[in-house]
One Martini backbone bead per residue (centre of mass of N, CA, C, O) as a GRO file, in nm:
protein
  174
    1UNK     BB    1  -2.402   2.356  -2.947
    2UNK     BB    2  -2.218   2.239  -2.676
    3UNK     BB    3  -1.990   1.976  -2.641
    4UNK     BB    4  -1.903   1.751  -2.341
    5UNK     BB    5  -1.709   1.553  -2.209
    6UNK     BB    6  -1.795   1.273  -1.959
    7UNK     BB    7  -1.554   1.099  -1.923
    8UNK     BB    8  -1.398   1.230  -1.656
    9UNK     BB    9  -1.622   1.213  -1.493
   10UNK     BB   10  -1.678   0.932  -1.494
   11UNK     BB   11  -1.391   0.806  -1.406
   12UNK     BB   12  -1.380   0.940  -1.146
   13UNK     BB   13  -1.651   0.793  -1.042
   14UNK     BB   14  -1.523   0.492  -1.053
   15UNK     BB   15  -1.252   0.586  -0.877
   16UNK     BB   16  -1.440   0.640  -0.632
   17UNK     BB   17  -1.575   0.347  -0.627
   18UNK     BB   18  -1.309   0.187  -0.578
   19UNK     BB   19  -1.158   0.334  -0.326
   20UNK     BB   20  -1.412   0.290  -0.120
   21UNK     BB   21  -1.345  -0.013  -0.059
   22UNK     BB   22  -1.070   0.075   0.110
   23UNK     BB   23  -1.243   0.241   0.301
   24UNK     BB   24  -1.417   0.354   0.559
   25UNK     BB   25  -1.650   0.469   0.712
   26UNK     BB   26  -1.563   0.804   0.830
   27UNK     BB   27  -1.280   0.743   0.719
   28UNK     BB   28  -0.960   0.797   0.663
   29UNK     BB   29  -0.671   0.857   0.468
   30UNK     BB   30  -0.442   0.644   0.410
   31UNK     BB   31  -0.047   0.624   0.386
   32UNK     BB   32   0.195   0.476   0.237
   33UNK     BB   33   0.535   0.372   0.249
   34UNK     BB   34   0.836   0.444   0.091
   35UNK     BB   35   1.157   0.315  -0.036
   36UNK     BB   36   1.500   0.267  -0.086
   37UNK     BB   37   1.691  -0.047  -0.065
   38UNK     BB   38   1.859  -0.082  -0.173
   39UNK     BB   39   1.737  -0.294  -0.438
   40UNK     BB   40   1.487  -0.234  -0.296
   41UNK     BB   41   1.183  -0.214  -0.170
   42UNK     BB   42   1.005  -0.038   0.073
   43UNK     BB   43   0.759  -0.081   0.275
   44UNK     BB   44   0.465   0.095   0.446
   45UNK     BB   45   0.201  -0.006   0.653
   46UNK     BB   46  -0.089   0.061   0.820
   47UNK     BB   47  -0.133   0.010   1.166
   48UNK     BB   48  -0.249  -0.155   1.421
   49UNK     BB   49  -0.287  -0.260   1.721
   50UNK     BB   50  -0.149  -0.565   1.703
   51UNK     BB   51  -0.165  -0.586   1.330
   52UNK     BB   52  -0.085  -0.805   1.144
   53UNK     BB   53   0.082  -0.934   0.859
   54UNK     BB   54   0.020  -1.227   0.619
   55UNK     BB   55   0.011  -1.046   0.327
   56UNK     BB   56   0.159  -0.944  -0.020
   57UNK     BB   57   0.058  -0.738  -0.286
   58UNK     BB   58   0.106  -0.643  -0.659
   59UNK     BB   59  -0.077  -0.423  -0.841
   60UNK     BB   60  -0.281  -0.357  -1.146
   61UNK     BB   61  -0.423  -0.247  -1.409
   62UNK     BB   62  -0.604  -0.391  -1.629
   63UNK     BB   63  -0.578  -0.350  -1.978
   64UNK     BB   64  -0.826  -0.537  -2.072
   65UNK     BB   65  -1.082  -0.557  -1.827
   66UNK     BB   66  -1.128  -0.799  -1.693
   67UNK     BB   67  -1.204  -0.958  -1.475
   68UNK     BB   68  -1.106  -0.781  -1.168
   69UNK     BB   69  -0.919  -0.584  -1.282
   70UNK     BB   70  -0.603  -0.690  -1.149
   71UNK     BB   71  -0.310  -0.715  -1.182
   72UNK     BB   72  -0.059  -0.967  -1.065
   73UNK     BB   73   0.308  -0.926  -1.014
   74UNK     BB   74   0.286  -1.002  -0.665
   75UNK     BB   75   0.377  -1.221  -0.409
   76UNK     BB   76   0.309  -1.270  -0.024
   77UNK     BB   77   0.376  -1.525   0.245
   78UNK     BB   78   0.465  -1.546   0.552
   79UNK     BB   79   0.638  -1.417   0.744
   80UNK     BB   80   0.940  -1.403   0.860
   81UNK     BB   81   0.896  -1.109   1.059
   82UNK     BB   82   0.853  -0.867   1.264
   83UNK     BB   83   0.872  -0.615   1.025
   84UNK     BB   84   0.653  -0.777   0.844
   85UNK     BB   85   0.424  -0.822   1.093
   86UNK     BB   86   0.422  -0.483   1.108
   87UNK     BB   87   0.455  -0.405   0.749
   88UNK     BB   88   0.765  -0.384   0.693
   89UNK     BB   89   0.860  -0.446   0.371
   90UNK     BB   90   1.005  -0.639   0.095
   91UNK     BB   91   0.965  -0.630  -0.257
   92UNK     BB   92   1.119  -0.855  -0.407
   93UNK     BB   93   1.226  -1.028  -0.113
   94UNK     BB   94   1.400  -1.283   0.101
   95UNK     BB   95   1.350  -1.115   0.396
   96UNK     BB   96   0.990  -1.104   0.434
   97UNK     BB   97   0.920  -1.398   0.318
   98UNK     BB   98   0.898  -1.724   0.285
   99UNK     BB   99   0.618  -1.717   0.059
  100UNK     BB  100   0.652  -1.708  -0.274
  101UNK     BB  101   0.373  -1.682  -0.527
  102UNK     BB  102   0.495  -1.435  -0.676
  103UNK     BB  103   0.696  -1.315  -0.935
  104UNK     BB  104   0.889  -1.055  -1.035
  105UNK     BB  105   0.873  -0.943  -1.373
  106UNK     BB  106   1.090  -0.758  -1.373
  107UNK     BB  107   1.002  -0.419  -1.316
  108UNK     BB  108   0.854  -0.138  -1.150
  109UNK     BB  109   0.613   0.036  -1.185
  110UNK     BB  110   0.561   0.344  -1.102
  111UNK     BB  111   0.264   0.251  -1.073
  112UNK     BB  112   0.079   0.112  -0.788
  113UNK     BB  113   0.009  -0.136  -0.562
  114UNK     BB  114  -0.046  -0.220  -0.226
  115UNK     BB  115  -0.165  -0.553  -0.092
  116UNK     BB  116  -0.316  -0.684   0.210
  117UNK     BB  117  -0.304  -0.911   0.478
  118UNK     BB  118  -0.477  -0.896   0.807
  119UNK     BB  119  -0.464  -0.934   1.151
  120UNK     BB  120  -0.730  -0.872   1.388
  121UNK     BB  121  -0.844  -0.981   1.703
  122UNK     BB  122  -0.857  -1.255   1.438
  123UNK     BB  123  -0.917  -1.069   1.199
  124UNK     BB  124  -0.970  -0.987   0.912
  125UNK     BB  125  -0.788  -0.771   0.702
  126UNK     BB  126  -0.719  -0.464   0.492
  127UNK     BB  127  -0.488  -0.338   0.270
  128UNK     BB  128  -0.429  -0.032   0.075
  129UNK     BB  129  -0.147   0.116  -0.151
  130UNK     BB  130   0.014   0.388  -0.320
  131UNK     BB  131   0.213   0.412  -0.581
  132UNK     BB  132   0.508   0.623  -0.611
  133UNK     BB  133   0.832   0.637  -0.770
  134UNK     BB  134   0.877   0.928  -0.853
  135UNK     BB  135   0.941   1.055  -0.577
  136UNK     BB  136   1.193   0.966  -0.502
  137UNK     BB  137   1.382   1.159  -0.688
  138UNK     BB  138   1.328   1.423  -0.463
  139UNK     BB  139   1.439   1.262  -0.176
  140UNK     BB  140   1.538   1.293   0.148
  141UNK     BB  141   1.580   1.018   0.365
  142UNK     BB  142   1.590   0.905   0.651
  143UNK     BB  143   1.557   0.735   0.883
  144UNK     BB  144   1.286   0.609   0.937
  145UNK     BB  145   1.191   0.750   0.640
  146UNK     BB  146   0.897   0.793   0.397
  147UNK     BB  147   0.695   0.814   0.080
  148UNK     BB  148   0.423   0.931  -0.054
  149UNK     BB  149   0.254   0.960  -0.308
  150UNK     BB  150   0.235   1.295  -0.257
  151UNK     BB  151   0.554   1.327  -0.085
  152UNK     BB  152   0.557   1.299   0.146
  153UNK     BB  153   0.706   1.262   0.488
  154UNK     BB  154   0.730   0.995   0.697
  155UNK     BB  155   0.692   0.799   0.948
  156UNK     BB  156   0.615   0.488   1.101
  157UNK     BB  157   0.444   0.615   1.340
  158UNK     BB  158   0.284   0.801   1.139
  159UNK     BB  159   0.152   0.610   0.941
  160UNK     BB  160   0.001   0.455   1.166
  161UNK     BB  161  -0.157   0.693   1.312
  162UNK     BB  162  -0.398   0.686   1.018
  163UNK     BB  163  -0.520   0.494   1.108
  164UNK     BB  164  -0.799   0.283   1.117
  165UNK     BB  165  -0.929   0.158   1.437
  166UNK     BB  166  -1.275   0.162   1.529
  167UNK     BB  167  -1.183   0.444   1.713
  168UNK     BB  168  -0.929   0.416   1.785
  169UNK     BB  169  -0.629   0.555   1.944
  170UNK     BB  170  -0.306   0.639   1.767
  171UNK     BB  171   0.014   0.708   1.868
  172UNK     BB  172   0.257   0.888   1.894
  173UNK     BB  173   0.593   0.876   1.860
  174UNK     BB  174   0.938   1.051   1.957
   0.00000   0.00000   0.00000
C-alpha cells in the first residue's frame, strides 16, 4: 500500500480558512496594487465609496507559530493625506501618516500583506492585501498604474472597482 502525505492538503485548507475570513461571503477577491515610488513602497488598497482608511500595517506569518499568527513588521495611523486616506499610502515613509506606531527595521520581505482599517457609513471594516515584491522585477507601469500579487497591471480606478462594497456597484472612470 502506498503511503500519501496529508500534509500539502491540510495546509491549502489552513490558508484557505485563514484567507476567507477577510473575504466577504459570496464576495469577489479583491487585489491590492502596489508600486515603488521613489525609495519607498507605494500601496494602492480597494476602497468602496466614501470608505477612508484609518490606519495601515505590514504583517507577516509569525515563524514561531505563537498565538496571534502573524508578526506586525510596521504600523502607522491617522493619515496625513487625502491620497492617504483614500487608500494609496507610502509603506514607512513620513508623508502618508502622522503617527508611525511601528517603524520598519531593516528591508521589506519579498511577501508580506497590508493590513487597513477603514470607516464606511461610521463603521469600521479592514481591509487586507498580499505583496509579493518579485513580481516589481518585471513590470513597465504608467503613471497611476499598480501591479497585483498575481502580476496584474491595474490602475487606481480598477483596483477600487473590484472592491465588495455590500451589494453597491462600483464604476470605473476612464
Amino acid at each position: 500500500m502506498r503511503s500519501t502525505s496529508l500534509l500539502p492538503a491540510l495546509l491549502a485548507g489552513v490558508a484557505m480558512v485563514a484567507l476567507s475570513s477577510c473575504i466577504p461571503p459570496n464576495g469577489p477577491i479583491t487585489y491590492s496594487g502596489f508600486r515603488m515610488e521613489g525609495a519607498g513602497l507605494l500601496v494602492a488598497m480597494p476602497l468602496c465609496p466614501g470608505e477612508t482608511v484609518e490606519s495601515a500595517e505590514i504583517v507577516v506569518p509569525r515563524k514561531d507559530k505563537k498565538e496571534g499568527g502573524f508578526e506586525t513588521l510596521w504600523s502607522a495611523r491617522e493619515p496625513r493625506t487625502a491620497e492617504a486616506r483614500g487608500g494609496v499610502f507610502q509603506v514607512n515613509g513620513p508623508h502618508s501618516f502622522v503617527t508611525v506606531t511601528k517603524e520598519l527595521s531593516g528591508t521589506l520581505p519579498d511577501e508580506f500583506y497590508v493590513d487597513t482599517r477603514q470607516v464606511r457609513d461610521g463603521k469600521e471594516v479592514s481591509g487586507s492585501g498580499y505583496v509579493d515584491l518579485t513580481e516589481l522585477d518585471s513590470a513597465e507601469l504608467g503613471d497611476n498604474e499598480f501591479i497585483t500579487h498575481k502580476g496584474k497591471v491595474m490602475t487606481r480606478d480598477e483596483i477600487n472597482a473590484q472592491a465588495y462594497c455590500g451589494g453597491e456597484e462600483v464604476t470605473v472612470s476612464r
